[in-house]
NURO-759274 format. One line per 3 residues: their letters; for each residue x negated, y negated, z negated of N, C-alpha, C. Coordinates in steps of 0.2 Angstrom, whole numbers. Atoms other than C-alpha are relative to their C-alpha. Layout:
residues N
A> X:Y:Z:X:Y:Z:X:Y:Z  ...
This chain:
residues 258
XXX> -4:6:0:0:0:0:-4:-6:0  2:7:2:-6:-18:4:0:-5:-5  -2:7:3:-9:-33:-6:4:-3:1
XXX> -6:3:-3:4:-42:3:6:3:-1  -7:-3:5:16:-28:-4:1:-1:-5  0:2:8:12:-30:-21:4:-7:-2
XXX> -3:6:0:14:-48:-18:6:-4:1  -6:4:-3:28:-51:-9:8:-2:-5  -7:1:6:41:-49:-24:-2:-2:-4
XXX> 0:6:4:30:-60:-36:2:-6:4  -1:6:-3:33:-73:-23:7:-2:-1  -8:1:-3:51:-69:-20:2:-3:-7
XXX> -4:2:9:56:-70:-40:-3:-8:-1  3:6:1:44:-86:-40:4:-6:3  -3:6:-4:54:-95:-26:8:1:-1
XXX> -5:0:3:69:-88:-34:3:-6:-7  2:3:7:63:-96:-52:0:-8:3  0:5:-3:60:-111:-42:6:-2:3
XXX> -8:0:-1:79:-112:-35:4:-1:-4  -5:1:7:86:-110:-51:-2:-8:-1  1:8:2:78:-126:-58:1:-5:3
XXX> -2:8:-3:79:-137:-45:7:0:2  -6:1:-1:98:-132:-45:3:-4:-7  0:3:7:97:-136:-64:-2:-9:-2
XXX> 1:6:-2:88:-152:-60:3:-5:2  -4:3:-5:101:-158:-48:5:-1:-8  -7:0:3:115:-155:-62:-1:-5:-6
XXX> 0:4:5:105:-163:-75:1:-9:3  -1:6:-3:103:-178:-63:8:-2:-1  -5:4:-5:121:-179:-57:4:-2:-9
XXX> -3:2:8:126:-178:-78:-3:-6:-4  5:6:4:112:-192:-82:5:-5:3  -4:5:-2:121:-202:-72:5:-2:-2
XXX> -7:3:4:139:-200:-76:-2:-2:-8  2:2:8:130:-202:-95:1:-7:-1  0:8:2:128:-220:-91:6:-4:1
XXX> -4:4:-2:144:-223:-86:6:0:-9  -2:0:7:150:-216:-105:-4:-4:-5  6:1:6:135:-223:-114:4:-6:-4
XXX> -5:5:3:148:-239:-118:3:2:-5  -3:-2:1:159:-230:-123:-4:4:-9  2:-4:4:149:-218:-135:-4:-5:-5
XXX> 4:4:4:137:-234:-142:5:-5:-4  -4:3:5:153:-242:-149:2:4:-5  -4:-7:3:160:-226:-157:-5:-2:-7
XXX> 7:0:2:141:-224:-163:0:-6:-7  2:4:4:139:-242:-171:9:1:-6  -7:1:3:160:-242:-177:-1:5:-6
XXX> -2:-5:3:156:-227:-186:-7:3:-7  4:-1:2:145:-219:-199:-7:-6:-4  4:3:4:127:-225:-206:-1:-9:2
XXX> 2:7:-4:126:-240:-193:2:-6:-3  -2:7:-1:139:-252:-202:-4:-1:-7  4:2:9:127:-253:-218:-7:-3:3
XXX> 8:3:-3:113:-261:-208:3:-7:6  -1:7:-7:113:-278:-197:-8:2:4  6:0:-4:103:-272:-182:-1:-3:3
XXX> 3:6:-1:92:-283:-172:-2:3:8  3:-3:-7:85:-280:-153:-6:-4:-1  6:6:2:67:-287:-155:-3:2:8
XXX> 4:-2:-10:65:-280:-134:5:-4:3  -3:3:-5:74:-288:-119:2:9:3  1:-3:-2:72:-268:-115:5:5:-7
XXX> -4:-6:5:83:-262:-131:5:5:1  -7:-4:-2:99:-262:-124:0:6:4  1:-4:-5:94:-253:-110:-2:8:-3
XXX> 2:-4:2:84:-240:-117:4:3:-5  -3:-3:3:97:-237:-130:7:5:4  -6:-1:-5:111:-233:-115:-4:6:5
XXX> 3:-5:-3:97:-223:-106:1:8:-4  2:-6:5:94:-211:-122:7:3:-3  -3:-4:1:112:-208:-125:5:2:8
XXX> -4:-6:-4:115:-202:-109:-3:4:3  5:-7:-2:100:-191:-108:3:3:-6  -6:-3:5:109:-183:-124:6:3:4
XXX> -5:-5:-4:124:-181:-114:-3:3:7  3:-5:-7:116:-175:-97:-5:7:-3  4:-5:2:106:-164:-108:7:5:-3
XXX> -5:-3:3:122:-157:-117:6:4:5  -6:-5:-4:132:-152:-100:-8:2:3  5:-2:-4:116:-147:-91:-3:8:-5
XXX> 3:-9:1:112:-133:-104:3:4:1  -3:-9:-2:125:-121:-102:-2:2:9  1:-2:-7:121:-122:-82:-8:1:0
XXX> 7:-3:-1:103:-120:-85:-1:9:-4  1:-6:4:107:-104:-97:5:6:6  -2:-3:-7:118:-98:-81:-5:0:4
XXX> 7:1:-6:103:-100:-70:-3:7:-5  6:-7:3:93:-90:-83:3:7:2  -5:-7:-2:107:-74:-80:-1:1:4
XXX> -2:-4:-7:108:-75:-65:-6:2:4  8:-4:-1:87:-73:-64:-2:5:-1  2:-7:4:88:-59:-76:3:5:2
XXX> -5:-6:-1:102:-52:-70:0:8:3  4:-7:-4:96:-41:-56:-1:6:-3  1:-7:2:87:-30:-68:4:1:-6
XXX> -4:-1:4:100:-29:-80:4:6:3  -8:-8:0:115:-11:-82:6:-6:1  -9:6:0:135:-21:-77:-2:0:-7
XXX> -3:2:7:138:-18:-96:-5:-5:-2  5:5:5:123:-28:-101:2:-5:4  1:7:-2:124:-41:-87:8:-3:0
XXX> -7:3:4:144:-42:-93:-1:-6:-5  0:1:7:138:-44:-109:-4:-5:-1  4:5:1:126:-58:-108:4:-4:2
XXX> -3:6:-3:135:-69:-98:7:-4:-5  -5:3:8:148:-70:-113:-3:-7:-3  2:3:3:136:-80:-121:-1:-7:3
XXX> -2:6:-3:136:-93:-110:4:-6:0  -5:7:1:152:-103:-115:-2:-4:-6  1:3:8:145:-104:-132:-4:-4:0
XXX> 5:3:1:130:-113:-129:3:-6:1  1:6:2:137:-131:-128:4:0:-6  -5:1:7:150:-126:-143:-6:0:-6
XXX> 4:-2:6:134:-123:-152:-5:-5:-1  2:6:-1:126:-138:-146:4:-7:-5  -6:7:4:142:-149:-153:0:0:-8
XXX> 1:-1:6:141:-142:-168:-7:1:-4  9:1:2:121:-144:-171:0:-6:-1  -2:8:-2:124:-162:-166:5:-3:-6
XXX> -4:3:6:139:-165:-177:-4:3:-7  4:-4:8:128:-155:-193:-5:-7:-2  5:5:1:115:-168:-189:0:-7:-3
XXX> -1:6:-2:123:-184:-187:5:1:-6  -1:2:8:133:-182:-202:0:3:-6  3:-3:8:127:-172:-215:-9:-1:0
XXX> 9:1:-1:106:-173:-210:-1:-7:-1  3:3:-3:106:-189:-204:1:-8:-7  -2:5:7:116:-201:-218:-4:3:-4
XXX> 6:-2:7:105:-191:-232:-7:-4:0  6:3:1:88:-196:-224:0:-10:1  2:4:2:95:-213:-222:1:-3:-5
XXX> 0:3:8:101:-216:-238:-6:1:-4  7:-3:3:83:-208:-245:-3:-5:3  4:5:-2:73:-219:-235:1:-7:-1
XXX> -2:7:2:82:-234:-238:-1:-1:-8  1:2:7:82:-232:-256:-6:-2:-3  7:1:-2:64:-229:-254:-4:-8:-1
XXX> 2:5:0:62:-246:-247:3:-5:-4  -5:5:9:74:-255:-260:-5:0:-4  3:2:6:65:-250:-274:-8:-1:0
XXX> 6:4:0:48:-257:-265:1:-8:0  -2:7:2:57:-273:-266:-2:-3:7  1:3:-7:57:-275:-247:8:-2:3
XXX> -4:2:-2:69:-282:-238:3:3:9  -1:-1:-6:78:-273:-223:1:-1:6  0:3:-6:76:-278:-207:0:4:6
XXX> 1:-3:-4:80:-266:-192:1:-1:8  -2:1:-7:80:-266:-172:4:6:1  -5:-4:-3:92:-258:-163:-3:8:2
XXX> 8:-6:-3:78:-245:-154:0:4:-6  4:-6:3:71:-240:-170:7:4:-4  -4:-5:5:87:-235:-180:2:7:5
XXX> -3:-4:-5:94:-225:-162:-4:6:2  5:-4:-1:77:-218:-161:-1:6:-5  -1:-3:6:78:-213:-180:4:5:0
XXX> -8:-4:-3:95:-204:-174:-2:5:5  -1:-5:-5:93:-197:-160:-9:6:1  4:-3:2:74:-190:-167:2:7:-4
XXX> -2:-6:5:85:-180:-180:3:6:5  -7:-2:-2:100:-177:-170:0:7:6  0:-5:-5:94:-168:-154:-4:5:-1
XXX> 3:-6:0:82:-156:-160:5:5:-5  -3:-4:4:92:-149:-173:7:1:4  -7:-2:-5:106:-149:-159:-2:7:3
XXX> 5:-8:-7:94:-136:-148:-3:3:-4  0:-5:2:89:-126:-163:3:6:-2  -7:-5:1:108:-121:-166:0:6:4
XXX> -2:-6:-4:106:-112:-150:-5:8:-2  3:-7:4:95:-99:-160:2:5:1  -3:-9:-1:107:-87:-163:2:3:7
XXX> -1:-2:-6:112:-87:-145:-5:3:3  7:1:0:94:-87:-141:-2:8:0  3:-5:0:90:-72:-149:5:8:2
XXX> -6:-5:-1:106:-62:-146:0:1:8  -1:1:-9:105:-66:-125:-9:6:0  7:-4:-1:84:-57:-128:4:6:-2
XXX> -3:-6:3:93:-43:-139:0:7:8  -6:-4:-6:105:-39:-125:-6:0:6  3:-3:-6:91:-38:-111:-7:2:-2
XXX> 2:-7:4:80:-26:-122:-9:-6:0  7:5:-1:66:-41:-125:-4:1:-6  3:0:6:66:-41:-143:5:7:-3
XXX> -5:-2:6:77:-31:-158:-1:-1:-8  -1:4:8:82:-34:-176:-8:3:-4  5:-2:2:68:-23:-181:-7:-4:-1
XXX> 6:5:-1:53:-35:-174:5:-7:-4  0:7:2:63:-51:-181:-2:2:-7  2:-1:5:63:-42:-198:-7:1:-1
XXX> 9:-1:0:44:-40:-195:-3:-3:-2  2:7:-1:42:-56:-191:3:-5:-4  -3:7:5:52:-66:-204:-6:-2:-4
XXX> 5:5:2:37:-73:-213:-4:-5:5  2:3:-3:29:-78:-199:7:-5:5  -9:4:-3:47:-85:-191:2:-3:-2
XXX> -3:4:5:51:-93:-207:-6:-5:1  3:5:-1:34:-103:-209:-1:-4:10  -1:0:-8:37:-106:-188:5:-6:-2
XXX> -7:7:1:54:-116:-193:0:-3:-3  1:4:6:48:-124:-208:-4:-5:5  4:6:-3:33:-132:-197:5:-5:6
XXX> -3:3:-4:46:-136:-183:6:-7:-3  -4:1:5:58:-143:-197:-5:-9:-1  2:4:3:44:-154:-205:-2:-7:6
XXX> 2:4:-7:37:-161:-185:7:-4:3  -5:2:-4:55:-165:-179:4:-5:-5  -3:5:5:62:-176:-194:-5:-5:-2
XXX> 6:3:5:56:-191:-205:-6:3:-4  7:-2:7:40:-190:-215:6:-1:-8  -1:-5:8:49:-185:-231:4:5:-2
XXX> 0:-7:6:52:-171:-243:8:2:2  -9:-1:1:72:-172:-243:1:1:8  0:-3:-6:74:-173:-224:-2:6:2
XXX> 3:-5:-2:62:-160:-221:3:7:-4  -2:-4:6:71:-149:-236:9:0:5  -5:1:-3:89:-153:-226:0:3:7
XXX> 1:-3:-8:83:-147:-210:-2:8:1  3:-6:-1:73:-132:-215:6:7:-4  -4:-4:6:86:-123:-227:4:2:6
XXX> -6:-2:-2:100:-123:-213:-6:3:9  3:-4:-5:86:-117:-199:-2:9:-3  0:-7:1:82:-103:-210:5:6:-2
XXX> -6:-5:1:99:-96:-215:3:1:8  3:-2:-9:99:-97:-193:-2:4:1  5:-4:1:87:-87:-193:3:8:-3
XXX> -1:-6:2:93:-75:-203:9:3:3  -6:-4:-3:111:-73:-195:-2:1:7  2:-5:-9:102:-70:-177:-2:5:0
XXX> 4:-7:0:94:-56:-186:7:3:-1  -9:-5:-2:113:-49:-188:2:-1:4  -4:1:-7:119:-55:-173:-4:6:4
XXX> 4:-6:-5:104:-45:-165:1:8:0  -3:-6:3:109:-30:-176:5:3:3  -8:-2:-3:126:-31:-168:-1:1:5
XXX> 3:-4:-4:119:-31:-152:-2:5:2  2:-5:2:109:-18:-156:3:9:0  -6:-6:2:121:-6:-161:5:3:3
XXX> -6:0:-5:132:-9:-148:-5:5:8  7:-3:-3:115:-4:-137:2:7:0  0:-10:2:114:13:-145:6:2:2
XXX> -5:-5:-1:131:17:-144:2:0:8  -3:-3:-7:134:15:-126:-6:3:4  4:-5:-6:117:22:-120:1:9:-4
XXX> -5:-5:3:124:37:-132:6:3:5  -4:1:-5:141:37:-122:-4:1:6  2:-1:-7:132:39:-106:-3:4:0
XXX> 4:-6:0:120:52:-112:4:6:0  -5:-6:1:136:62:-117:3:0:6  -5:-2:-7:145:58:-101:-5:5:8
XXX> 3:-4:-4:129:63:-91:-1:10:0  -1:-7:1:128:79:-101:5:6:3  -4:-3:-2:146:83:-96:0:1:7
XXX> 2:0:-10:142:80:-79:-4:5:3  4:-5:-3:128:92:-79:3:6:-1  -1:-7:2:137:106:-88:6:1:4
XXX> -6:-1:-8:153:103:-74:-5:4:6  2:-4:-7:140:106:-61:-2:9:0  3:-6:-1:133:122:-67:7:3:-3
């Protein structure tokens, strides 16, 4: 057999892999854009609502406004763009996948922006008011006086808000590898020290620099963590029992023939 054999079906998967993303590409475009036709919309909600009306913010850029209308509608293009990049992923893997598995994945599909909205709202009101009341207290009893731009509060937010939004998809995460035979629950229990200190540092890098924060963020990645390792279970299990089921049905097949 040729080199050029060997070759030819990395190529294909390459230019396949390549296809996906630039379909991915296109949808995060066309949602960036609608983003900014909501950005109004979502930047009044935003300030009406929540930590915003305990602060007099400031725009100390000619480039604030702008930039805060860009960053929430990279948020939203990024929040309709993931389930069509997690379709793209399926439909990469699919190929080598059994029907039942490449069924069974695709399920997971509609949850990933439900998992998103709900990582988003976890941040935005239970993460995000904590570290700013901690931090603000902070600077109170340095006897300083609050003074903030619009940018830095939005930046402070949307620091929190989005990573801990695409952490949620964890459990999906691990339960979409399960189901096309990548990982199982056995290795994540192997791996829980090292998986735990993994999301703690992730945890400490993606929030403010303090203790509370970093403590708010790592506690609810870790109890994550440990229900992907039962989701995976469930997975799992489901695994065994229908390559079982098929080993019985083979069985009967064989003992029909003879």
């Amino acid at each position: 057999m040729t080199p050029s054999e060997h070759e030819m079906p990395l190529m294909e998967h390459l230019g396949e892999l390549r296809r996906r993303i630039i379909y991915v590409l296109i949808v995060f475009v066309l949602a960036l854009a609608g983003g900014l036709f909501a950005a109004g919309s979502v930047y009044d909600w935003l300030i009406r609502s929540g930590s915003a009306q305990a602060f007099q913010l400031n725009a100390f850029s000619f480039w604030d406004g702008i930039g805060i209308y860009m960053k929430i509608a990279m948020i939203i293009g990024i929040a309709v763009a993931l389930p069509f990049a997690c379709y793209q992923l399926w439909k990469f893997v699919s190929p080598g996948l059994r029907p039942q598995e490449r069924s069974a994945t695709l399920r997971y599909v509609p949850y990933v922006l439900l998992l998103f909205i709900i990582g988003a709202a976890f941040a935005y009101f239970i993460i995000f008011p904590m570290a700013i009341q901690f931090t603000s207290s902070v600077t109170k009893s340095m006897g300083l006086q609050e003074t903030y731009g619009i940018a830095q509060y939005f930046t402070f937010m949307f620091n929190i808000v989005l990573p801990v939004a695409l952490l949620f998809e964890l459990p999906l995460l691990i339960m979409f590898l399960t189901g096309i035979h990548v990982i199982t629950p056995m290795r994540l229990r192997k791996w829980r020290k090292i998986s735990y200190f993994l999301l703690v540092f992730v945890a400490v890098v993606i929030t403010p620099p303090d203790f509370i924060s970093d403590f708010l963020v790592a506690i609810p990645l870790l109890v994550l963590y440990e229900v992907s390792v039962y989701l995976s279970s469930v997975v799992y299990r489901r695994q065994l029992r229908a390559q079982e089921e098929r080993e019985a049905q083979l069985r009967v097949a064989s003992e029909g023939r003879t």
